[in-house]
C-alpha positions as CSV (number, residue, x, y, z in Angstrom):
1,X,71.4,106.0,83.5
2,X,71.1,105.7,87.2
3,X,70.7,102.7,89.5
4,X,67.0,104.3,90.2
5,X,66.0,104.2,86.9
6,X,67.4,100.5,86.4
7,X,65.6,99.9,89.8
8,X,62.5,101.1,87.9
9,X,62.5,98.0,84.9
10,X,62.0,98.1,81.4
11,X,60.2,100.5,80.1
12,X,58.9,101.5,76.0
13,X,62.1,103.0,76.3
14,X,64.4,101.0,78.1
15,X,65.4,97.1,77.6
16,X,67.9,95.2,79.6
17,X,69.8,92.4,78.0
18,X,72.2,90.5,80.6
19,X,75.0,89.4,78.1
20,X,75.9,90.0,74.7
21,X,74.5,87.4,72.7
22,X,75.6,85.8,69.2
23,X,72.5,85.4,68.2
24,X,71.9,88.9,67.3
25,X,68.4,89.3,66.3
26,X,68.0,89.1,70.1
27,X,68.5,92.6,70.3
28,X,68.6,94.1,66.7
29,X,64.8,94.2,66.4
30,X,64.8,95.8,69.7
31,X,66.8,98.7,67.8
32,X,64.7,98.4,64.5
33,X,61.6,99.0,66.9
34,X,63.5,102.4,68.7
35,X,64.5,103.8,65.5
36,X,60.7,103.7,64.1
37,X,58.8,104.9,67.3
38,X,60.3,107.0,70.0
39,X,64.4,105.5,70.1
40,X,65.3,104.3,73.3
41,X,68.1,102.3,74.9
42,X,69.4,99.3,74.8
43,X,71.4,98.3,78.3
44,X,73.6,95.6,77.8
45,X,74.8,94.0,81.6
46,X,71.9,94.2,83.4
47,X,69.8,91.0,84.1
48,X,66.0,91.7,83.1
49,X,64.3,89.0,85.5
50,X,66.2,90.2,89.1
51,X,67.7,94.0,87.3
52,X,71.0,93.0,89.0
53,X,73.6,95.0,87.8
54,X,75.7,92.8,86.5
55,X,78.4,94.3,84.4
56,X,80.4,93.2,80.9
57,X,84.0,91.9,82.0
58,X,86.8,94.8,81.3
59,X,88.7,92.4,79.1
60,X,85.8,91.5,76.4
61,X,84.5,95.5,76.9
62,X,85.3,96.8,73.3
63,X,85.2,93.9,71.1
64,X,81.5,93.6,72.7
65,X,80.9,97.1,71.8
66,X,82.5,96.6,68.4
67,X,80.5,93.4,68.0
68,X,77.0,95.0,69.0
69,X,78.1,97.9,66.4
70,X,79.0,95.8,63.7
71,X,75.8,93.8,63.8
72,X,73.5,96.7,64.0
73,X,74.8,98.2,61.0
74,X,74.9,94.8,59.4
75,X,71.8,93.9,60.1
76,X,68.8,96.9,59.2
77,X,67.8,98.2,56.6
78,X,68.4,101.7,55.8
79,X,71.4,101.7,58.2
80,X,71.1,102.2,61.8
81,X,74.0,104.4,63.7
82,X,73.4,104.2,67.6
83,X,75.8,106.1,70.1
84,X,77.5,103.1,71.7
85,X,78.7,103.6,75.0
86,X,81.1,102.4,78.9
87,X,79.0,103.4,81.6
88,X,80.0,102.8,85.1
89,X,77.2,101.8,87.6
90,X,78.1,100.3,91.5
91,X,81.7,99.7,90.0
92,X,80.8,97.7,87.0
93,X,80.4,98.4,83.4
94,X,77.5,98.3,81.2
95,X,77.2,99.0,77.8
96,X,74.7,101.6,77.2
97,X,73.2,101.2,73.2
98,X,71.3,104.9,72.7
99,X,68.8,104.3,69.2
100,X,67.5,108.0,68.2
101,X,63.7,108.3,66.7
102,X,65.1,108.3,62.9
103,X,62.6,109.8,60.0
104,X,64.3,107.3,57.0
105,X,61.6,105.0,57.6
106,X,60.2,102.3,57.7
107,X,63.4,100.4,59.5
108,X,63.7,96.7,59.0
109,X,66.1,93.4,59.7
110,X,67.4,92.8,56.1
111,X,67.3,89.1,56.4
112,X,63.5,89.2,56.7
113,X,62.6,91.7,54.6
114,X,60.0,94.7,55.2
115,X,57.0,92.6,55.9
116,X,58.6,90.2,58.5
117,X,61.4,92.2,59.5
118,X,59.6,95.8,60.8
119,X,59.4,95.9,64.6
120,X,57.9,98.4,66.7
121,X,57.8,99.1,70.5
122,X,54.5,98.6,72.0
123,X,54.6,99.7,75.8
124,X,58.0,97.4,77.0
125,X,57.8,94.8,74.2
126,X,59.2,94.6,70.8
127,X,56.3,94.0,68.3
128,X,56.2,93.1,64.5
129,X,55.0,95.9,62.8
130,X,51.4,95.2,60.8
131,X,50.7,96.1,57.1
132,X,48.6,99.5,58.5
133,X,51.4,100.2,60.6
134,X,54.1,99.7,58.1
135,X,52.3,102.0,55.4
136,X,52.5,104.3,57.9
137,X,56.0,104.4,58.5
138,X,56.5,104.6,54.9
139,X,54.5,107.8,54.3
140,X,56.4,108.9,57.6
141,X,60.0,108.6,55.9
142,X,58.3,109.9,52.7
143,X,56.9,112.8,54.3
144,X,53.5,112.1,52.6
145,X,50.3,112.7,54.8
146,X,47.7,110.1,54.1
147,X,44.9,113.0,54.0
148,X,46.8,114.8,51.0
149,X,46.7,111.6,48.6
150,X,43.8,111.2,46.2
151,X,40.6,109.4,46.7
152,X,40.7,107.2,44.0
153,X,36.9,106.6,43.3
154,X,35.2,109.5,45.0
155,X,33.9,111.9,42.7
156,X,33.9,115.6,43.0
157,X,30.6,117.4,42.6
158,X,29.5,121.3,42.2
159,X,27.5,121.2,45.3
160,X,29.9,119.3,47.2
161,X,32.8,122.0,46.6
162,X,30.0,124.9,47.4
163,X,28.8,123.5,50.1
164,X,32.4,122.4,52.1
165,X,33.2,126.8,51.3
166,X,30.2,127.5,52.3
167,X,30.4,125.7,55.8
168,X,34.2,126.7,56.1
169,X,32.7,130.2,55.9
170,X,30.5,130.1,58.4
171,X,32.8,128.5,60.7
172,X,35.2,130.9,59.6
173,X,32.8,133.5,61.2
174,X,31.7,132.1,64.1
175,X,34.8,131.0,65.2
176,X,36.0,134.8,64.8
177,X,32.9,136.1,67.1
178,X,33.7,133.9,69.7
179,X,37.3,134.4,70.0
180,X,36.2,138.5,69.2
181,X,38.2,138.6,66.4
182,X,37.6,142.2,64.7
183,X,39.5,141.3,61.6
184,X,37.6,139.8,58.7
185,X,39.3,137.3,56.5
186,X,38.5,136.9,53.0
187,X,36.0,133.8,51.8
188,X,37.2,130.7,51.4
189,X,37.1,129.5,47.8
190,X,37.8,126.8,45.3
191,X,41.3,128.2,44.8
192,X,41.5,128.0,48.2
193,X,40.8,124.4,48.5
194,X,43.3,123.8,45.4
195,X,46.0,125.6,47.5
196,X,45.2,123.7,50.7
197,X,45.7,120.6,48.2
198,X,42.0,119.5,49.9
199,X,41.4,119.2,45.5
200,X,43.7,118.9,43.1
201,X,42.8,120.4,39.5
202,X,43.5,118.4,36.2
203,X,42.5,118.9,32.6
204,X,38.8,117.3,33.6
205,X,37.9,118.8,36.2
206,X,39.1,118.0,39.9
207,X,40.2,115.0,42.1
208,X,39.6,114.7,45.2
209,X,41.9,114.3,48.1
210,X,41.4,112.1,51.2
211,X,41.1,115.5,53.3
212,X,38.0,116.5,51.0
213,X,36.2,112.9,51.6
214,X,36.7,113.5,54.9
215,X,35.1,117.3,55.1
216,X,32.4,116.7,52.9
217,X,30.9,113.1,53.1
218,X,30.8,109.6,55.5
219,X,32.9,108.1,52.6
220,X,35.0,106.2,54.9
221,X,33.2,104.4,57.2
222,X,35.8,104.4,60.3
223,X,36.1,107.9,60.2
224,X,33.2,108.4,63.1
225,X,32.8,109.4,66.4
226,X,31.3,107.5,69.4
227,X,30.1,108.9,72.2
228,X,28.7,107.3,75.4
229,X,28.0,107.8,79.1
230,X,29.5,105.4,81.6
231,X,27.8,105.1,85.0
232,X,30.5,105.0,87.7
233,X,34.6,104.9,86.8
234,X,34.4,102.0,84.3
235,X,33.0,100.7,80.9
236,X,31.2,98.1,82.6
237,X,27.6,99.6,82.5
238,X,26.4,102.7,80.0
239,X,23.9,105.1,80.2
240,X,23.4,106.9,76.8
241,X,26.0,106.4,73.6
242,X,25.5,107.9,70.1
243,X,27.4,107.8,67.0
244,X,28.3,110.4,64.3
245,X,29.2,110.4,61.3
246,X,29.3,112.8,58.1
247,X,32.1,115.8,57.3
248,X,34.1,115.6,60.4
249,X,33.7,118.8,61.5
250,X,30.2,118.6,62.2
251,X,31.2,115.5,64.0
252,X,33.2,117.2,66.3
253,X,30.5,120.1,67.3
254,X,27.5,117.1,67.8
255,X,30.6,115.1,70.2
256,X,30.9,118.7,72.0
257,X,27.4,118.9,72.4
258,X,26.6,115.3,73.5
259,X,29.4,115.9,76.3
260,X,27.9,119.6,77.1
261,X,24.4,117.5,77.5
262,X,25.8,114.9,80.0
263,X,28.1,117.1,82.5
264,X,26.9,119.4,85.3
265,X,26.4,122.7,84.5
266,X,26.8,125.2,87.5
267,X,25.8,128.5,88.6
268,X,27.3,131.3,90.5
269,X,25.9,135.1,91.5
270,X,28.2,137.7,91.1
271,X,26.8,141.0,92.6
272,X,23.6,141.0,91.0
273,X,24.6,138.7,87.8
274,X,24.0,135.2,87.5
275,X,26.8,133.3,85.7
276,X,26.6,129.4,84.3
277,X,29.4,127.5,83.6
278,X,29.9,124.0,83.3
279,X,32.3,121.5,85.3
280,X,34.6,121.3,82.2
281,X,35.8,124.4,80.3
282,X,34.1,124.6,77.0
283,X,36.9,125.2,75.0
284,X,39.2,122.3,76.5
285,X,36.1,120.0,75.5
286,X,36.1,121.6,71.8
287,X,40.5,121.3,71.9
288,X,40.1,117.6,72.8
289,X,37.9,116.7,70.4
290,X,39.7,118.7,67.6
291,X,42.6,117.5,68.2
292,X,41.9,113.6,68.2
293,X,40.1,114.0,64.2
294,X,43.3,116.4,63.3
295,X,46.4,114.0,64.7
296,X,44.6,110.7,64.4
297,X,46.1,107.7,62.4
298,X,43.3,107.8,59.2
299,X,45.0,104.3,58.1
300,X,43.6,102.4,61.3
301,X,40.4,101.7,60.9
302,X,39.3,102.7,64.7
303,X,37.1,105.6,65.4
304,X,37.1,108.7,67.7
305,X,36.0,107.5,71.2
306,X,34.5,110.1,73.7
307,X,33.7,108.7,77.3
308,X,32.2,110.5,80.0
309,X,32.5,108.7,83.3
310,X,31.2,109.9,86.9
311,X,35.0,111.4,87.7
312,X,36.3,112.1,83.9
313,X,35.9,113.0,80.5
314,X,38.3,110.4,78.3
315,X,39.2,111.6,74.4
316,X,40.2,108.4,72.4
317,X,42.6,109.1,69.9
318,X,43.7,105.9,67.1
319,X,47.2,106.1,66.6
320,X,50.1,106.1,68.6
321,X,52.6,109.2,68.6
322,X,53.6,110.4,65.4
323,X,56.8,110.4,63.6
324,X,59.2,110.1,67.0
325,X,57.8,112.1,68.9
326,X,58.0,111.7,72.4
327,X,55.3,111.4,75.2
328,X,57.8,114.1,77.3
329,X,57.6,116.4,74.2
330,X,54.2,116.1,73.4
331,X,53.7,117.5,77.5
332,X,56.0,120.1,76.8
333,X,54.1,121.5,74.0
334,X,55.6,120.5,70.5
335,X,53.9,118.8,68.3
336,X,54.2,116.7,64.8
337,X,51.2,117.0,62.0
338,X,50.3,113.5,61.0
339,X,47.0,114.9,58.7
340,X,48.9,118.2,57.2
341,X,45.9,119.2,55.2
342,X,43.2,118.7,57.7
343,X,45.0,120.5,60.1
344,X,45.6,123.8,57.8
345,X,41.9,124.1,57.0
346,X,41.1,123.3,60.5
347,X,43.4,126.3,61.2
348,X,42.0,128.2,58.2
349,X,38.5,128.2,60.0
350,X,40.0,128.9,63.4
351,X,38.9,125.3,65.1
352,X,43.1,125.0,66.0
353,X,46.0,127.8,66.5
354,X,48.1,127.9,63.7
């Protein structure tokens, strides 16, 4: 921690609190919200309103840092274990409280309970957690994806299971040509679908899992995408918008289409060949889209959003970050599968890298 970065303010990641307080709630939900998003740090010495680095007197130092312990571990539910630390800024001491993403969740204040007691951070604020939210968190520390569970209700037909291996063939195929894969993969069957645990086979027949609702149907109505063209750099005033709905993978070729309709497409002569392209690279279109159906949050009841305004092409995505990770390692490449069974057959038909 640097004077810069204290400079810089609070942050989803950062909080300042100016003294140790006895009420410790004060900062304790701060901690319950770190350990179920993306951790953070707590910086105890440091006055929020002005950031003046104020410092924790040398002679209270370690029964502070004892104290702050002490009630963290006390105070949530599973137990919390920050790295508690001296740090020395413009010759004075803070107390630096470090709270890692943790995956026992959710995390909660034990004196209100799960309901009342689960925080979250939400940009620089501490937030109590909804019911969605907290369902999440608990399929999170349960490693359960929501896509995987049955669809209690939804019944499983012939023709549906034909036609999903059907279509997954087909796509299967094409996605091969246009990637110029030589290779030819086997067909897709119903033992395929029981392996990818997209339907789960009992003594009657089959169940069906969220995943398969969600490839074959418009069962759950949130599960759409909306389109729309925005004239200038706002929201303010649209030009066209469509929604679709139906197995999502066909909702994610009609979005690719509706933005392919609504961008320039271009031209340029190379010796004696004329080549088209458009302003955006197909592929990254087809990648955004993908990748908003296969990591979005299926337990908020939001929809895809695809925007085209006059200077950008916006992919809306429900759902925060998944499971701790962080906006720095998302950039860097690594990545966390909220919808584990999506994304497989999605990478079974070749519409995301394994």
């Amino acid at each position: 921690m640097t004077v810069e970065e204290i400079i810089h303010g609070e942050s989803k990641r950062t909080e300042f609190k100016e003294m140790h307080s006895k009420n410790s709630e004060q900062y304790t939900k701060t901690v319950v919200a770190y350990a179920n998003t993306q951790g953070g740090k707590l910086i105890f010495g440091v006055v929020d309103a002005t950031r003046e680095i104020v410092g924790i007197d040398e002679s209270i130092l370690f029964q502070t840092m004892d104290s702050i312990a002490n009630a963290i571990s006390d105070s949530c539910e599973p137990q919390i274990v920050p790295e508690i630390e001296p740090y020395t800024i413009e010759d004075k001491t803070v107390i630096i409280v470090t709270v890692a993403p943790e995956p026992q969740r959710p995390f909660y204040l034990k004196a209100k309970g799960k309901e009342k007691g689960t925080y979250i951070r939400v940009g620089a604020t501490t937030r109590l957690a909804s019911p969605e939210k907290i369902k999440e968190l608990e399929m999170e520390g349960a490693k359960i994806s929501w896509d995987e569970l049955t669809c209690v209700g939804y019944d499983v037909t012939e023709n549906a299971i034909k036609k999903l291996c059907h279509d997954m063939n087909t796509w299967r195929k094409e996605m091969q040509e246009r990637k110029a894969i030589v290779k030819k993969l086997p067909a897709v069957t119903r033992t395929n679908l029981e392996n990818w645990k997209v339907l789960k086979k009992t003594n009657d027949g089959y169940l069906a899992s969220n995943a398969f609702a969600l490839l074959t149907s418009d069962y759950f109505q949130y599960a759409k995408t909306q389109c729309a063209v925005f004239k200038g750099t706002d929201r303010t005033v649209f030009l066209d918008k469509r929604e679709y709905t139906g197995p999502i993978y066909t909702q994610i070729e009609d979005a690719v289409k509706f933005v392919l309709r609504n961008i320039r497409l271009g031209a340029k002569i190379e010796g004696l060949i004329r080549k088209e392209s458009y302003e955006l690279p197909i592929d990254a279109i087809r990648e955004m889209i993908v990748n908003a159906h296969c990591h979005r949050n299926l337990t908020d009841e939001s929809c895809v959003q695809v925007a085209i305004y006059d200077d950008r092409l916006e992919v809306t995505s429900p759902g925060g970050l998944y499971n701790g990770l962080t906006f720095e390692e998302a950039l860097e490449g690594h990545s966390k599968l909220r919808n584990r069974v999506i994304a497989n057959v999605f990478s079974q038909i070749g519409l995301i890298e394994a």
